[in-house]
VEXVOVEX-387885 format. One record per residue (C-alpha): x, y, z. Coordinates in nm, 4 decimals, padded with zeros to 6 digits. Layout:
N
{u: X	v: Y	w: Z} .
...
This chain:
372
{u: -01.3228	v: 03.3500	w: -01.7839} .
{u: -01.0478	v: 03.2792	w: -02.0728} .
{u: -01.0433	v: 03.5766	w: -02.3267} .
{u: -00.9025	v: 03.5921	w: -02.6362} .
{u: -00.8147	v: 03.1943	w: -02.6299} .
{u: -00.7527	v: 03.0620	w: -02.9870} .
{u: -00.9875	v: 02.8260	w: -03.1089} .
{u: -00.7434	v: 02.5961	w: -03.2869} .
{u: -00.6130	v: 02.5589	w: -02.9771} .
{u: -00.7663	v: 02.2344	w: -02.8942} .
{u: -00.8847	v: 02.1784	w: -02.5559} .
{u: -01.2193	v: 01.9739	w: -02.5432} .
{u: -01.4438	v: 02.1072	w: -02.2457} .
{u: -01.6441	v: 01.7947	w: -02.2772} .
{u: -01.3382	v: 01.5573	w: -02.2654} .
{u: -01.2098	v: 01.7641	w: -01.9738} .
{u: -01.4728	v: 01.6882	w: -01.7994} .
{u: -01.5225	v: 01.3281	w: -01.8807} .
{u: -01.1728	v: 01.2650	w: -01.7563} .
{u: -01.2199	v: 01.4781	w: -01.4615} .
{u: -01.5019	v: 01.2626	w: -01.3813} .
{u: -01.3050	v: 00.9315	w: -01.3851} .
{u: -01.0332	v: 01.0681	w: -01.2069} .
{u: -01.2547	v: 01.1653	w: -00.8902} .
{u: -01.4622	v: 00.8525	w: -00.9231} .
{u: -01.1331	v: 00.6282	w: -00.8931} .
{u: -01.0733	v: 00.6349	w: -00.5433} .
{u: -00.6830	v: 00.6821	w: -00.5079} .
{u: -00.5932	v: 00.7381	w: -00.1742} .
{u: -00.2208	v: 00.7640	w: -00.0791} .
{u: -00.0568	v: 00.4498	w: -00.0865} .
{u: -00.3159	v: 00.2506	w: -00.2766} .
{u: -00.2595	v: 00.4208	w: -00.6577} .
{u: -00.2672	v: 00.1634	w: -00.8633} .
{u: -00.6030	v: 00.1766	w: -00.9941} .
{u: -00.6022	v: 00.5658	w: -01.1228} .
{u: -00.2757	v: 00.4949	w: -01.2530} .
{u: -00.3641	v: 00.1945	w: -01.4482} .
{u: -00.6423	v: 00.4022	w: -01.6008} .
{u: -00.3808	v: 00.7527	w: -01.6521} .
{u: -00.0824	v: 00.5192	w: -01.7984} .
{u: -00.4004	v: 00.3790	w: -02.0564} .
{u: -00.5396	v: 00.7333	w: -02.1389} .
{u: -00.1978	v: 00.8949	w: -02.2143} .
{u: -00.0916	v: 00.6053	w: -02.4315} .
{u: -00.4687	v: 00.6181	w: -02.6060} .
{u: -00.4037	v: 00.9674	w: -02.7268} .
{u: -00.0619	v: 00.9336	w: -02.8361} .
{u: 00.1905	v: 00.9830	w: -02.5329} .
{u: 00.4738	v: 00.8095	w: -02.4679} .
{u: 00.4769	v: 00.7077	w: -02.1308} .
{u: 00.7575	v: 00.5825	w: -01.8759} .
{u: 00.6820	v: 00.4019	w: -01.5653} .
{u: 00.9456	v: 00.5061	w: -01.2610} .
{u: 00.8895	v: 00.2648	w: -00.9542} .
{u: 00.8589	v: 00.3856	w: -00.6218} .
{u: 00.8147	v: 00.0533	w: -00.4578} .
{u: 00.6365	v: -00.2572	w: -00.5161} .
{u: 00.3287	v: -00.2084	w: -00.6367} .
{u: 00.3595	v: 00.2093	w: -00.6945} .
{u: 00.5109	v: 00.4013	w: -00.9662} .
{u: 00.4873	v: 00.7937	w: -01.0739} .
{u: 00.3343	v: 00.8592	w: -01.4858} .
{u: 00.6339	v: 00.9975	w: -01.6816} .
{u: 00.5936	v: 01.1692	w: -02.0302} .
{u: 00.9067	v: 01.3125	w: -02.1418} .
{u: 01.0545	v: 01.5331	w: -02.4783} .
{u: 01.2641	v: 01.2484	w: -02.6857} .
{u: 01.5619	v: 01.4612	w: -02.5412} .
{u: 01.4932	v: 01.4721	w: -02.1732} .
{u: 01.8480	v: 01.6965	w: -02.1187} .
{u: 01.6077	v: 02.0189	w: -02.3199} .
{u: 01.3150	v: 01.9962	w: -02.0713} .
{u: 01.2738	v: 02.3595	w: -01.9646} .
{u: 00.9762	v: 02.3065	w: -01.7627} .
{u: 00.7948	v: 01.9688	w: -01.6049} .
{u: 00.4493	v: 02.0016	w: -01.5230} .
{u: 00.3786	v: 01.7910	w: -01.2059} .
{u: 00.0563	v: 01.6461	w: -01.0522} .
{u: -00.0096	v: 01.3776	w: -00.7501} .
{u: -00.3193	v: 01.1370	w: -00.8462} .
{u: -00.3131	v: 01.0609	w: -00.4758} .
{u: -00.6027	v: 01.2491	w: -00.2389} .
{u: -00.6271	v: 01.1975	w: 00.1296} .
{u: -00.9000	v: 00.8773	w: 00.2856} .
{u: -01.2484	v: 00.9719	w: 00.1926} .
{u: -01.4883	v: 01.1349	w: 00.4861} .
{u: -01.7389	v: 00.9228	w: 00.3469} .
{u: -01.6542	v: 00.6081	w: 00.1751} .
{u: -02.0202	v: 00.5945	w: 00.0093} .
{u: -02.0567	v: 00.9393	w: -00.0892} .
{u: -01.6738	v: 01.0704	w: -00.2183} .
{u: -01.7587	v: 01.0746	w: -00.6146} .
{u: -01.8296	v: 01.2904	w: -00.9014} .
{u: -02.1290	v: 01.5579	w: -00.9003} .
{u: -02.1704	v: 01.8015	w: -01.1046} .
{u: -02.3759	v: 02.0874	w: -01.0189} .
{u: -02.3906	v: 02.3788	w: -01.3194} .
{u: -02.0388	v: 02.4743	w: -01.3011} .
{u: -01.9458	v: 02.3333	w: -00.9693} .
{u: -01.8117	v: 02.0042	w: -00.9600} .
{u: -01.7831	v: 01.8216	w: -00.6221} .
{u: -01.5935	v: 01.5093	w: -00.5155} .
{u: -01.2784	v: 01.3877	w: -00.2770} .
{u: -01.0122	v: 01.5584	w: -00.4656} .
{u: -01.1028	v: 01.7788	w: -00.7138} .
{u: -00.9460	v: 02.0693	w: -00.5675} .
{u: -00.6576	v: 01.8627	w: -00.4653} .
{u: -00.5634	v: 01.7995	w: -00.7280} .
{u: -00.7162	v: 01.5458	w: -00.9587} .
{u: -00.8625	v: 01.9379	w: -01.1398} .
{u: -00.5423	v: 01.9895	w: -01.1884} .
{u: -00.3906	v: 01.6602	w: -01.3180} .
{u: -00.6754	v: 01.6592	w: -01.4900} .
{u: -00.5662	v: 02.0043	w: -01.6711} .
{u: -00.2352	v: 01.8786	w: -01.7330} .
{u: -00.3180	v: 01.5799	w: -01.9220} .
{u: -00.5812	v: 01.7382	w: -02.1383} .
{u: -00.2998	v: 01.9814	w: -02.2464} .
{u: -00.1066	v: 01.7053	w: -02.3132} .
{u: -00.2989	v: 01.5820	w: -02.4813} .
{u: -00.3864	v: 01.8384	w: -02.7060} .
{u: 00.0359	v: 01.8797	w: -02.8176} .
{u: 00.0282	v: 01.5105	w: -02.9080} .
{u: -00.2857	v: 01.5276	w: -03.1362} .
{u: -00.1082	v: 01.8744	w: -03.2890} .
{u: 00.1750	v: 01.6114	w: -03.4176} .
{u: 00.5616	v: 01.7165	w: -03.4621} .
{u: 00.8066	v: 01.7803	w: -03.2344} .
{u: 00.6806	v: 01.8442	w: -02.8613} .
{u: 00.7786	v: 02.1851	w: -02.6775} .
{u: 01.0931	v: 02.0840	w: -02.4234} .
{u: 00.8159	v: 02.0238	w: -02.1308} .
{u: 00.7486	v: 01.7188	w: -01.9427} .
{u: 00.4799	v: 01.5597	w: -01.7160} .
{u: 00.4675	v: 01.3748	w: -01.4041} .
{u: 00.1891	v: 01.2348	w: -01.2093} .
{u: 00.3395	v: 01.1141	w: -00.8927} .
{u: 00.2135	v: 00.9066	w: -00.6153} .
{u: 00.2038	v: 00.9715	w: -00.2566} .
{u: 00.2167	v: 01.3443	w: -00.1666} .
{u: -00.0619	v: 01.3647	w: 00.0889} .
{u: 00.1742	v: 01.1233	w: 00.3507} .
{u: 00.5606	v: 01.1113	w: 00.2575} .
{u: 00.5809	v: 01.2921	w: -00.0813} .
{u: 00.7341	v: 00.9738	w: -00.2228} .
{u: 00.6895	v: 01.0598	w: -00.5889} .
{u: 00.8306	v: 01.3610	w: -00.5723} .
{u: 01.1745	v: 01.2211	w: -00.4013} .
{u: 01.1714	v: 00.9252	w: -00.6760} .
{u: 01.1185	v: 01.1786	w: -00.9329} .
{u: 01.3715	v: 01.3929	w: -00.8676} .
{u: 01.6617	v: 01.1305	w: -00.8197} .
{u: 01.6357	v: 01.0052	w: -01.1965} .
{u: 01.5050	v: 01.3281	w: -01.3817} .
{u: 01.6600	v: 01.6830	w: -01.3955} .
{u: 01.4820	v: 01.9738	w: -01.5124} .
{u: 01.5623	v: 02.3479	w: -01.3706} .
{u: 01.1544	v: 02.4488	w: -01.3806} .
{u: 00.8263	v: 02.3112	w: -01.2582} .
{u: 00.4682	v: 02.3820	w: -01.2385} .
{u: 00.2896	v: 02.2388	w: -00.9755} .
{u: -00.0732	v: 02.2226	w: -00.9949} .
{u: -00.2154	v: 02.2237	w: -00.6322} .
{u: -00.4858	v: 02.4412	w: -00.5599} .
{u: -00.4379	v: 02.8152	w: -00.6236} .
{u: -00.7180	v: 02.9436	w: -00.8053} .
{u: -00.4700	v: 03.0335	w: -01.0378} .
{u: -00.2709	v: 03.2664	w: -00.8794} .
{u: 00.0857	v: 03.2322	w: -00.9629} .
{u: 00.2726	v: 03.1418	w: -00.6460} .
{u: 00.5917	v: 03.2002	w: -00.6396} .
{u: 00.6446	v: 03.1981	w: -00.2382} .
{u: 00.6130	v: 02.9005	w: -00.0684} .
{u: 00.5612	v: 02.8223	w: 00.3163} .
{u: 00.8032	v: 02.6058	w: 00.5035} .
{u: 00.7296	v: 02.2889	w: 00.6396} .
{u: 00.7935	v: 02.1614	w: 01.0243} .
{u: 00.6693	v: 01.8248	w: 01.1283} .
{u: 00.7398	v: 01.8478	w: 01.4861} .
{u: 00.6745	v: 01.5314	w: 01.7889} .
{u: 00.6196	v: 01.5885	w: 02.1289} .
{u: 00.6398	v: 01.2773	w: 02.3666} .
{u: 00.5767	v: 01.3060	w: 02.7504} .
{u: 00.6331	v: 01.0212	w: 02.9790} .
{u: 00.4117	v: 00.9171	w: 03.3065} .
{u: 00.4365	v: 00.6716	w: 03.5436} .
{u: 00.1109	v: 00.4056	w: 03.5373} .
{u: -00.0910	v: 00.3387	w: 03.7936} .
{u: -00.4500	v: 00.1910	w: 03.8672} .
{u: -00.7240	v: 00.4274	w: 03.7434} .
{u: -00.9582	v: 00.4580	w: 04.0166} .
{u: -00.5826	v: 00.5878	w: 04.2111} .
{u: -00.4382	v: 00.8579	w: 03.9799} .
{u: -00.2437	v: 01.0248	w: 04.2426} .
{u: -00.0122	v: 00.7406	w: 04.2810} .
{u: 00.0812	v: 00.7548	w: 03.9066} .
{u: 00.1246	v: 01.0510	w: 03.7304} .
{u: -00.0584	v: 01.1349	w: 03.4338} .
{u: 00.0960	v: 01.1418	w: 03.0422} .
{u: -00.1671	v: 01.2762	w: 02.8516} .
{u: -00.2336	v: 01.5374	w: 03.1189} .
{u: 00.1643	v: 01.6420	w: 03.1019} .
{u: 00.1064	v: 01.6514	w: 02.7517} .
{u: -00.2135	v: 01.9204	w: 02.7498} .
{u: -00.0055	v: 02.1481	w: 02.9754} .
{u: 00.3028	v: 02.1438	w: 02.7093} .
{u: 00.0698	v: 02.2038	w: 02.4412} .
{u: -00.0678	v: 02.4745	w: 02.5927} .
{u: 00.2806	v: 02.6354	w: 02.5910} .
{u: 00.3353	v: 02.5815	w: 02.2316} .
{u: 00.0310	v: 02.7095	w: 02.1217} .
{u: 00.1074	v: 03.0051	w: 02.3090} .
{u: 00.4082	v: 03.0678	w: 02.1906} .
{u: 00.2772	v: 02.9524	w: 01.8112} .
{u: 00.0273	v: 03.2835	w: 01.8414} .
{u: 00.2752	v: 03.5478	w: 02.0104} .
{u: 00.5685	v: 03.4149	w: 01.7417} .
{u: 00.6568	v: 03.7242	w: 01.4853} .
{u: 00.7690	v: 03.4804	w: 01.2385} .
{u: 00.3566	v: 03.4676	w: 01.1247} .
{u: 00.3472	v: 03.0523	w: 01.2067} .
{u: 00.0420	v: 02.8011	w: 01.0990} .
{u: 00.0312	v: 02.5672	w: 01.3366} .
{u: -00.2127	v: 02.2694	w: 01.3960} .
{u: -00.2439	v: 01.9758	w: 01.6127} .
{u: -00.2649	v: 01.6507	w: 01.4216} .
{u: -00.2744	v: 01.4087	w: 01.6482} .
{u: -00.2730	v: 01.2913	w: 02.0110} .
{u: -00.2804	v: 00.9747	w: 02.1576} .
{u: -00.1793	v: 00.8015	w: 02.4609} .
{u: -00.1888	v: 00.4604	w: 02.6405} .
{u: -00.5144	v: 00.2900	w: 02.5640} .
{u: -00.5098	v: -00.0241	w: 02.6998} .
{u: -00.6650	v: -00.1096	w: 03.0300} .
{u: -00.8067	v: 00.1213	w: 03.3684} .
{u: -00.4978	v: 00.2389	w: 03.4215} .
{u: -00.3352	v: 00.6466	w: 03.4499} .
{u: -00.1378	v: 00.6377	w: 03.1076} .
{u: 00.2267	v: 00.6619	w: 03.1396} .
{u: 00.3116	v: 00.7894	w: 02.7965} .
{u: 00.1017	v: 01.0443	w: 02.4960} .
{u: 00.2547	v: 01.1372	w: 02.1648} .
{u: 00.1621	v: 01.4443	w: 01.9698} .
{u: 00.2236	v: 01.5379	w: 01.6318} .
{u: 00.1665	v: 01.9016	w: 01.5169} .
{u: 00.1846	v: 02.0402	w: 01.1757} .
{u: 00.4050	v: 02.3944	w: 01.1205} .
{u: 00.4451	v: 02.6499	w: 00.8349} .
{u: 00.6036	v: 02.9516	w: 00.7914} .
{u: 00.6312	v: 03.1995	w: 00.5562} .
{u: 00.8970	v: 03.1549	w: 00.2971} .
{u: 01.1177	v: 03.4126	w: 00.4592} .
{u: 01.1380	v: 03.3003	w: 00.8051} .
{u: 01.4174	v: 03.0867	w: 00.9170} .
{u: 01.3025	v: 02.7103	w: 01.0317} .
{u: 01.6713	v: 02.6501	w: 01.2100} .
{u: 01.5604	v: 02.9156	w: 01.4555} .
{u: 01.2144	v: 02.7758	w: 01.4882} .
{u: 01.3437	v: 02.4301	w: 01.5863} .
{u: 01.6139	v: 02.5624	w: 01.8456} .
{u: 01.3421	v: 02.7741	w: 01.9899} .
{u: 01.0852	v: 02.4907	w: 02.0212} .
{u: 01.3757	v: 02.2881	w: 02.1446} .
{u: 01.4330	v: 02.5419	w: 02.4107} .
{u: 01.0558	v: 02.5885	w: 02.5051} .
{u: 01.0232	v: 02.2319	w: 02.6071} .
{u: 01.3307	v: 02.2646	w: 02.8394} .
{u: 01.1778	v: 02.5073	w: 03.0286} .
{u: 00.8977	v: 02.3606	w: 03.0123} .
{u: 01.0589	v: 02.0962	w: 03.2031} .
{u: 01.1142	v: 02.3100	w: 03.4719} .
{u: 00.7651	v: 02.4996	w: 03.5121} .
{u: 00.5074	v: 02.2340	w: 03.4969} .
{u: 00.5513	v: 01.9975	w: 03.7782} .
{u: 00.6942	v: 01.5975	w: 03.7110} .
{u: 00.7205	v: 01.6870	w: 03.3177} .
{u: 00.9502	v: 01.4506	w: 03.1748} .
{u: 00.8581	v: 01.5600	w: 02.8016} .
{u: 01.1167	v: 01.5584	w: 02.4315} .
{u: 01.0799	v: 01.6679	w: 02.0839} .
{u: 01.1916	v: 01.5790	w: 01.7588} .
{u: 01.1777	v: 01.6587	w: 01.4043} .
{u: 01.0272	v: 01.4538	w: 01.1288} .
{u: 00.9952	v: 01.5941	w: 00.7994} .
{u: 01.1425	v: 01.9390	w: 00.7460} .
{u: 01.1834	v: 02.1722	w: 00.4445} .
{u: 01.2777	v: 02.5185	w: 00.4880} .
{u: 01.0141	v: 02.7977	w: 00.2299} .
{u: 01.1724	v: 02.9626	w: -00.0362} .
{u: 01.0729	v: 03.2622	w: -00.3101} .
{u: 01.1393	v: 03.2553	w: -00.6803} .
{u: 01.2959	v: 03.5521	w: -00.7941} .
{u: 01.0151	v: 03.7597	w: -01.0637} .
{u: 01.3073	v: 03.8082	w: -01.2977} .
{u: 01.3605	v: 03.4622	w: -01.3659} .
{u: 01.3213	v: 03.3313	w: -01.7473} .
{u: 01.0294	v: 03.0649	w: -01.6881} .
{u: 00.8429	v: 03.3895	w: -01.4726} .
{u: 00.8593	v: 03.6483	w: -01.7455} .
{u: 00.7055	v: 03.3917	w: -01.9798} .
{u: 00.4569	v: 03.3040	w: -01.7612} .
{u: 00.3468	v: 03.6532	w: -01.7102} .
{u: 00.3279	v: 03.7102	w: -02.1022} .
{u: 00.1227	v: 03.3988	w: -02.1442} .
{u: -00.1277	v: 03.5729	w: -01.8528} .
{u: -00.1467	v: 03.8882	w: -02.0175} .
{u: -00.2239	v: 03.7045	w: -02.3649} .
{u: -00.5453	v: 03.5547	w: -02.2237} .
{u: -00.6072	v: 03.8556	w: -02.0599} .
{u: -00.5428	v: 03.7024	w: -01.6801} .
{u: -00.4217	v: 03.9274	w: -01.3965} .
{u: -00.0865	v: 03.8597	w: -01.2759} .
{u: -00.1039	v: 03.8180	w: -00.9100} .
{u: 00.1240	v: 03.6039	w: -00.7449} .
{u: 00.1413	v: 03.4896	w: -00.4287} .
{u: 00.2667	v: 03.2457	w: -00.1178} .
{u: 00.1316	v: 02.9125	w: -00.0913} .
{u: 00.0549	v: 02.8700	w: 00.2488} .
{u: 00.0835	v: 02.4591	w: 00.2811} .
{u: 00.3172	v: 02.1795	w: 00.2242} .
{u: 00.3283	v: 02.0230	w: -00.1279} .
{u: 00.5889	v: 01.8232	w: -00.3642} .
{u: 00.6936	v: 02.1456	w: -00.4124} .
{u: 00.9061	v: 02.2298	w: -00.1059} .
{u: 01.0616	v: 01.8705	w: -00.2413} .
{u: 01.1239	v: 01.9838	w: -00.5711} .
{u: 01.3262	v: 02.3436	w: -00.4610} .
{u: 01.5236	v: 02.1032	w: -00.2037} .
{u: 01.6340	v: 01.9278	w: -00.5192} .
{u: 01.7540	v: 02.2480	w: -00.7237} .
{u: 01.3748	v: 02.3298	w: -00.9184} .
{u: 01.2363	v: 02.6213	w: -00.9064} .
{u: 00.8709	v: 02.5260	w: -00.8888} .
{u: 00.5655	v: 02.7660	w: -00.9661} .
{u: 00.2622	v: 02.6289	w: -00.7728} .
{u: -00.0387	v: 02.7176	w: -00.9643} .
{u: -00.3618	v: 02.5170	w: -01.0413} .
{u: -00.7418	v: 02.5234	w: -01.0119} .
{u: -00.9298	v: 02.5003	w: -00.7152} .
{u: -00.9026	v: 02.6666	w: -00.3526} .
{u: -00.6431	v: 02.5902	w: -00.0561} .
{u: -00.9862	v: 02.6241	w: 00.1278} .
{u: -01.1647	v: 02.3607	w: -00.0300} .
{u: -00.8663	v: 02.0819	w: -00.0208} .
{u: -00.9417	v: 01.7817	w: 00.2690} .
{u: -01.3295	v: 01.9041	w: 00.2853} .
{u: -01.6032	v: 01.7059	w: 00.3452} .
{u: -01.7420	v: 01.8915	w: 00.1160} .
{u: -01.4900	v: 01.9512	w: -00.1532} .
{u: -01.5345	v: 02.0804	w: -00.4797} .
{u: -01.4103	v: 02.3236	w: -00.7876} .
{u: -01.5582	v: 02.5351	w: -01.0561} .
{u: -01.5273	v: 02.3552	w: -01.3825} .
{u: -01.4492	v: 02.7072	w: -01.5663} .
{u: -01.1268	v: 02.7200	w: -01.3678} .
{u: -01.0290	v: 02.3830	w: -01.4765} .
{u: -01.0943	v: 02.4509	w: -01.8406} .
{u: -00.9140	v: 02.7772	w: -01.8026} .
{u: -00.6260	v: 02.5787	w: -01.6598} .
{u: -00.6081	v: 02.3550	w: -01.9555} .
{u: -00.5480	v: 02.6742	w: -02.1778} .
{u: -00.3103	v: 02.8314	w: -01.9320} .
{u: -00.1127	v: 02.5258	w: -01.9450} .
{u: -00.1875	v: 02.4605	w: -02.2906} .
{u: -00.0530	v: 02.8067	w: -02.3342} .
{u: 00.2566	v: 02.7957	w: -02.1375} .
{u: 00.4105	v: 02.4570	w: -02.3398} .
{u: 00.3636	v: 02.6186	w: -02.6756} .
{u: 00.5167	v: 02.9471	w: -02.5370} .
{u: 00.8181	v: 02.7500	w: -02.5566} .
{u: 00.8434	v: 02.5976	w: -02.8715} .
């Protein structure tokens, strides 16, 4: 619960919650924005924010609301309005359940945009000048993070707040980020005779097995998951090729140049234990973790505005891949903290507690007036 929150402070649970509502019931999946950002651009501008439109390509563009001197921006609080493709395209909208509020991206992170904008919103109606903070609600985090790498190519700012899912722990760690391939080769012959081809996807299950092994014995503490697997589909026939793609993070501290030699290695042996592999890897996305130092400016503020509405200060690592890593890669040094759980994010069933998200709004509220 918020303590000790000023009531002139002016966050509106009930307009919260009305815009939390149509944000979740605008279905925004990466890619395919335009629609909750035709209705974002409209509600900033309704309650008194100037907003800039940066393209990212044709028909996509990250929400941009900027101090009149963008060169004194201390801190930019940034949001993606984009959520992953709905389990259930009949059944992904708002619901609202006593405090819990369920829908495709609530945790991640419409709660949080959501947040953001009501603070926002509250400094415009307060009139005069705006604290030196910005906002951005970018597009396209949950496949290529294509907002972010827009929005840090025209706009500088040495802090950000990123509100993905924390439960509002401060985290000031972040996970590294691996996209690794695997690709085996076969040779294709008729189904009903597998033995005179030799199998892909078979090749492939046997060099998985090997990663996964060495993903659990590794002392660098990696996440790993299998994404995806496919192979040839078409006809009765032994496939001759299978692609994999596997997700990897680890812990801000470890060192992902060692990871990828060592995967590199594990596939060339692998080459010569498992019998007619012919199998390579390579790297798509990578971004190495990092940790914000607890003595920096933006950190000590953060932890009086905590202790002023009586919050515990308890940071920690966030465990996934966000616009984040994107953001530090760029010279920012991004806190991730929002509403919601990690846990919750890309579930069937996913959902937040609305408390959180009003407590957000203060806490954000809070943090752009501790700067003025």
């Amino acid at each position: 619960m918020v303590k000790n929150v000023n009531k002139s402070a002016g966050i509106q649970p009930d307009r919260l919650r009305r815009l939390l509502k149509n944000l979740i019931d605008i279905y925004s999946p990466s890619g395919k924005e335009e629609d909750i950002l035709d209705y974002a651009e409209v509600y900033l501008k309704k309650h008194g924010l100037s907003v800039e439109r940066q393209e990212v390509d044709e028909n996509r563009y990250n929400l941009i609301v900027m101090p009149e001197d963008r060169d004194e921006i201390d801190v930019c609080f940034v949001g993606h309005l984009d959520t992953v493709t709905a389990y259930d395209l009949t059944d992904f909208e708002f619901e609202r359940k006593g405090d819990v509020i369920s829908g495709l991206g609530t945790a991640d992170m419409k709660s949080g945009c959501a947040a953001m904008i009501e603070a926002f919103t509250v400094l415009a109606e307060a009139g005069g000048r705006m604290p030196p903070v910005g906002l951005a609600l970018v597009v396209g985090e949950e496949e290529y993070s294509d907002g972010a790498k827009s929005l840090v190519l025209e706009y500088g700012f040495p802090w950000a707040i990123v509100g993905e899912p924390t439960s509002l722990s401060p985290c000031l760690g972040h996970y590294g980020y691996l996209e690794v391939v695997l690709r085996t080769q076969g040779k294709r012959a008729h189904s009903s005779l597998p033995e005179l081809g030799h199998n892909a996807v078979e090749s492939m299950l046997k060099l998985l097995l090997k990663v996964t092994e060495y993903a659990s014995s590794s002392s660098q503490g990696l996440v790993y998951n299998i994404r995806q697997l496919s192979g040839a589909s078409t006809g009765f026939v032994v496939p001759d090729y299978c692609e994999s793609w596997l997700d990897v993070h680890l812990p801000p501290d470890s060192r992902i140049d060692l990871l990828r030699t060592e995967l590199e290695h594990l596939v060339e042996s692998a080459g010569k234990s498992i019998r007619g592999l012919d199998a390579d890897i390579r790297f798509e996305d990578t971004y190495s973790g990092y940790r914000i130092s607890p003595e920096g400016n933006m950190v000590k503020k953060l932890m009086k505005t905590y202790e002023g509405l009586s919050m515990g200060w308890e940071p920690q690592d966030f465990r996934s891949h966000s616009d984040a890593s994107v953001l530090f890669s760029a010279g920012v040094n991004p806190i991730v903290l929002g509403p919601g759980s990690l846990a919750a994010a890309h579930m069937p069933d996913e959902s937040v507690s609305f408390n959180q998200v009003l407590q957000a709004a203060h806490l954000y509220l809070n943090i752009a007036r501790s700067l003025s």
